[in-house]
C-alpha positions as YAML, in Angstrom:
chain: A
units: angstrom
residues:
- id: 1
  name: UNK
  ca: [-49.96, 17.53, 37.47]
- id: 2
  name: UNK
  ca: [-49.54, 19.17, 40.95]
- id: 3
  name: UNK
  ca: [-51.44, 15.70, 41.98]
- id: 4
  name: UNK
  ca: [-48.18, 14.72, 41.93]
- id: 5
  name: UNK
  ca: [-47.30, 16.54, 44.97]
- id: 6
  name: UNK
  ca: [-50.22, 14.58, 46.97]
- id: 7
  name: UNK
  ca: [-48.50, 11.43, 46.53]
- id: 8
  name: UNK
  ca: [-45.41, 10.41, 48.33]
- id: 9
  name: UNK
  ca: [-44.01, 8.61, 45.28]
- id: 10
  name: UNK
  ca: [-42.56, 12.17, 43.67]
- id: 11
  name: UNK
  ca: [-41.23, 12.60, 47.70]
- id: 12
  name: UNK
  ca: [-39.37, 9.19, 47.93]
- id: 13
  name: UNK
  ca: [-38.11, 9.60, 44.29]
- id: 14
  name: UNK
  ca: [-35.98, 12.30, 45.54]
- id: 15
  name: UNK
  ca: [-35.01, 11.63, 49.06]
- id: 16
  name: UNK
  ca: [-37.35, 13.59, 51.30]
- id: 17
  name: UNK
  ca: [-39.58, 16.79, 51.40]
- id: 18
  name: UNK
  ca: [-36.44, 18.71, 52.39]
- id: 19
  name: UNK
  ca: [-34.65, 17.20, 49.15]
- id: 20
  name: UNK
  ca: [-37.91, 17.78, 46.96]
- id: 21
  name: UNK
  ca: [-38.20, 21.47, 48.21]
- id: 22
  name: UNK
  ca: [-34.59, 22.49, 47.36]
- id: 23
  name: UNK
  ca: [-35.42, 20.44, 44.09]
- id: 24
  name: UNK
  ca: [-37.97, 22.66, 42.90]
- id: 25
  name: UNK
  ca: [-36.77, 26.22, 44.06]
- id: 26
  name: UNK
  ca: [-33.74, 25.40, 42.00]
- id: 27
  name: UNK
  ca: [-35.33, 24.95, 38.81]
- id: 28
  name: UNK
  ca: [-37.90, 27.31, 38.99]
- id: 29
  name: UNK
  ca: [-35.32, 29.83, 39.33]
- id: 30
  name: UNK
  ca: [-33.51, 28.28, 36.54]
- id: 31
  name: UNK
  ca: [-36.82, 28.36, 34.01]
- id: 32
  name: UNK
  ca: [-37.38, 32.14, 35.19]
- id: 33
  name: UNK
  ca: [-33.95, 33.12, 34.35]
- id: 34
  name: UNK
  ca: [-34.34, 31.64, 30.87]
- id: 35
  name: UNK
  ca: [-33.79, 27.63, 30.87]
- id: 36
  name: UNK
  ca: [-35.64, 25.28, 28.42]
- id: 37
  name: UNK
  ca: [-37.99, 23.14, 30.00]
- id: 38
  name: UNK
  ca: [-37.37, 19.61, 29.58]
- id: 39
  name: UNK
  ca: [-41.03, 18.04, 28.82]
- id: 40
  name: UNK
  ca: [-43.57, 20.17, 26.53]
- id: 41
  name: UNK
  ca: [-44.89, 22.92, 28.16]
- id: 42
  name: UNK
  ca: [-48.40, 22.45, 26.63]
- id: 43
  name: UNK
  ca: [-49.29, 25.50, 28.67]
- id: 44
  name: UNK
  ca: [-48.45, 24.00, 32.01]
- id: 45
  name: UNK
  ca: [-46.83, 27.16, 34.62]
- id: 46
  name: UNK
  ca: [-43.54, 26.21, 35.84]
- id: 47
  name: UNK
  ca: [-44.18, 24.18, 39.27]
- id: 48
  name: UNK
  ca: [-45.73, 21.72, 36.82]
- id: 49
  name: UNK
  ca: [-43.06, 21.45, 34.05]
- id: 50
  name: UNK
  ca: [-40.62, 21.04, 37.19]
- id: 51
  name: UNK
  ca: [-42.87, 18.55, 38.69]
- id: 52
  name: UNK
  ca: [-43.34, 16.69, 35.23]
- id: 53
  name: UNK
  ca: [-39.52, 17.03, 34.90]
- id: 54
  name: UNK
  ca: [-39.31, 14.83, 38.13]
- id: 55
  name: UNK
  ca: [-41.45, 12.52, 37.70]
- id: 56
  name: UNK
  ca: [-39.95, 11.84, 34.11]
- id: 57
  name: UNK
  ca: [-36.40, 11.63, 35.66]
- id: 58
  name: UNK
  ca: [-35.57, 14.46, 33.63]
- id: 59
  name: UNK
  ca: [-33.86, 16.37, 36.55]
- id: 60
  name: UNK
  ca: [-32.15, 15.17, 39.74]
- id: 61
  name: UNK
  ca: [-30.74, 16.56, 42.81]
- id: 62
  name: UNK
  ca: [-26.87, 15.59, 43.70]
- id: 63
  name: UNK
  ca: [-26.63, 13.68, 47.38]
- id: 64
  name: UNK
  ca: [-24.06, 15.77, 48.84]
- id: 65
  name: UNK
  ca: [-22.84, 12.65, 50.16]
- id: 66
  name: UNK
  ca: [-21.76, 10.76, 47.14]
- id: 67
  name: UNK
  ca: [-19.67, 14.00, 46.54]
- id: 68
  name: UNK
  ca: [-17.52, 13.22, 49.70]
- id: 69
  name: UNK
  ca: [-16.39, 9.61, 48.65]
...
C-alpha cells in the first residue's frame, strides 16, 4: 500500500506533494479522533487506509480556489 506513495500517480491525483501532505495529516487526525475508515481496514495502520482512501477516490481535498468563484 505505501507503494503508493512511490508513484506520482497518488501525487497528481491530488494536486501536488504540498496538496497530498495536507491530505493525509487531515485524515489521520480524523481516524485517531474516532472516524470510520472508508475501505476495510484488514489490519492496514492508518497512513494506509488514508492512502487506500485516495487512491479509491474515497476522500478529496477542496481547491481553495473553486471556493472563491
Amino acid at each position: 500500500m505505501i507503494e503508493a506513495l512511490k508513484s506520482d500517480d497518488i501525487v497528481n491525483k491530488v494536486g501536488g506533494r504540498f496538496r497530498l501532505t495536507v491530505l493525509i495529516q487531515k485524515r489521520i487526525a480524523q481516524l485517531i479522533d474516532g472516524s470510520r475508515p472508508l475501505v476495510e481496514r484488514n489490519g492496514m495502520s492508518d497512513l494506509e487506509v488514508v492512502i487506500e482512501e485516495i487512491m479509491q477516490d474515497k476522500i478529496t481535498i477542496e481547491d481553495p480556489h473553486q471556493l472563491e468563484a
